[in-house]
C-alpha positions as CSV (number, residue, x, y, z in Angstrom):
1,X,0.0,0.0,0.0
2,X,1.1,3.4,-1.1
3,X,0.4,6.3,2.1
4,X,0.7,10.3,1.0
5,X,0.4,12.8,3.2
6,X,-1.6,15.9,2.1
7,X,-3.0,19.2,3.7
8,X,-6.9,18.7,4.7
9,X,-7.4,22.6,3.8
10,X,-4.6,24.4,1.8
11,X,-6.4,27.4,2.6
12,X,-6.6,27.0,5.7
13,X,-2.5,26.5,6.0
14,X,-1.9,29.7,3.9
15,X,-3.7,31.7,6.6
16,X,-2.0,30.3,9.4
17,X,1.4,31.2,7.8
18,X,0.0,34.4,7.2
19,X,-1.1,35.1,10.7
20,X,2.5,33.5,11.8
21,X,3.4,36.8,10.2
22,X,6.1,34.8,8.0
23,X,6.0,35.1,4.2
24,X,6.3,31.8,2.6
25,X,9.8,31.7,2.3
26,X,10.5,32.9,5.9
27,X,8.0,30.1,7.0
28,X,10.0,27.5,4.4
29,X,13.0,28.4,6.0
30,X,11.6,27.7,9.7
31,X,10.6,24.4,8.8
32,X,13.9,23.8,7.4
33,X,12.5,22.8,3.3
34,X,13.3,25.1,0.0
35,X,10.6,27.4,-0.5
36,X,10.1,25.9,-4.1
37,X,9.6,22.3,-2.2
38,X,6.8,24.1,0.4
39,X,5.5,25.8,-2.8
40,X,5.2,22.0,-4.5
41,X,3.5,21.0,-1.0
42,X,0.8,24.1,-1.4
43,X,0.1,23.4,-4.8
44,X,-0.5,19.6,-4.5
45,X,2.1,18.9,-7.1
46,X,4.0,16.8,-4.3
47,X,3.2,15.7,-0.2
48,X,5.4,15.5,2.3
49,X,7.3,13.1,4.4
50,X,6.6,12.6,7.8
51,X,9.0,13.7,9.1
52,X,8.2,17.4,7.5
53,X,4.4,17.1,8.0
54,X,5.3,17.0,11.7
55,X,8.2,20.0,11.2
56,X,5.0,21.9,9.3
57,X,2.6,20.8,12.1
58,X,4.9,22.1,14.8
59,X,5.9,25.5,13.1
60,X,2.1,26.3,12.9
61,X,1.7,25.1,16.7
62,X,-0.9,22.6,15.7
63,X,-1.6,18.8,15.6
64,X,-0.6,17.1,12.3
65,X,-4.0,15.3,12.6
66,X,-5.3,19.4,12.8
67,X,-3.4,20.0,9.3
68,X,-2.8,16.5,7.3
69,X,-4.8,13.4,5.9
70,X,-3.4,10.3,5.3
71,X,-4.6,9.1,2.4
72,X,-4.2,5.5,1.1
73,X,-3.7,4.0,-2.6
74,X,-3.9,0.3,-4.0
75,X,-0.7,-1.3,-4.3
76,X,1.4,0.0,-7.8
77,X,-0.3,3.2,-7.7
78,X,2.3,6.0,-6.9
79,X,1.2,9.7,-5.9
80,X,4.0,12.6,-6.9
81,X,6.0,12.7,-3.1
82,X,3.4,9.4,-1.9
83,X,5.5,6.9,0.8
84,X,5.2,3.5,0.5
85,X,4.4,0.8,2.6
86,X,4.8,-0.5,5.9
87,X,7.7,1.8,6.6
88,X,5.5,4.9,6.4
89,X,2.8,3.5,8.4
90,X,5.3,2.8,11.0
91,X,6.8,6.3,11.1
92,X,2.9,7.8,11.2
93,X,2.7,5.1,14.4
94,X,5.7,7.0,15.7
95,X,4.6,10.5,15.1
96,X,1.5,10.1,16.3
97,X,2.3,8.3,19.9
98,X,4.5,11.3,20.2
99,X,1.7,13.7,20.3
């Protein structure tokens, strides 16, 4: 099984980076990603790891489960920046007990 990891409201996240009072390059910058690659994550051309969804989720001071959806595809089917397999459902496990 393929797992991606996208924003529930990409709306919603562009206001709260605007009322972080960061631009979106100051706010790439805090999380520690290119502003092209938090650009790619806006536009839905790509998701991100983990790892970054929890660095996005604890710039914005709120719980990844407040900002992301995990979403699931059939086995073979890739999504642009998607995670595959067990490992990523064990790093979600991870994430989430750390909450």
């Amino acid at each position: 099984m393929t797992v991606a990891l996208k924003f529930k409201n990409i709306e919603d996240v562009e206001k709260m980076i605007a009322l972080s009072g960061d631009n979106m390059a100051e706010f790439s910058k805090r999380v520690g990603v290119h502003k092209g690659t938090m650009d790619r994550y806006i536009n839905g051309r790509s998701n991100p790891s983990p790892k970054t969804a929890k660095k996005i989720s604890k710039t914005l001071g709120k719980p990844m489960a407040d900002i992301f959806l995990a979403e699931s595809l059939p086995n073979g089917q890739q999504k642009r920046g998607g995670l595959n397999g067990p490992r990523c459902e064990d790093d979600m496990n991870k994430i989430n007990k750390q909450k």
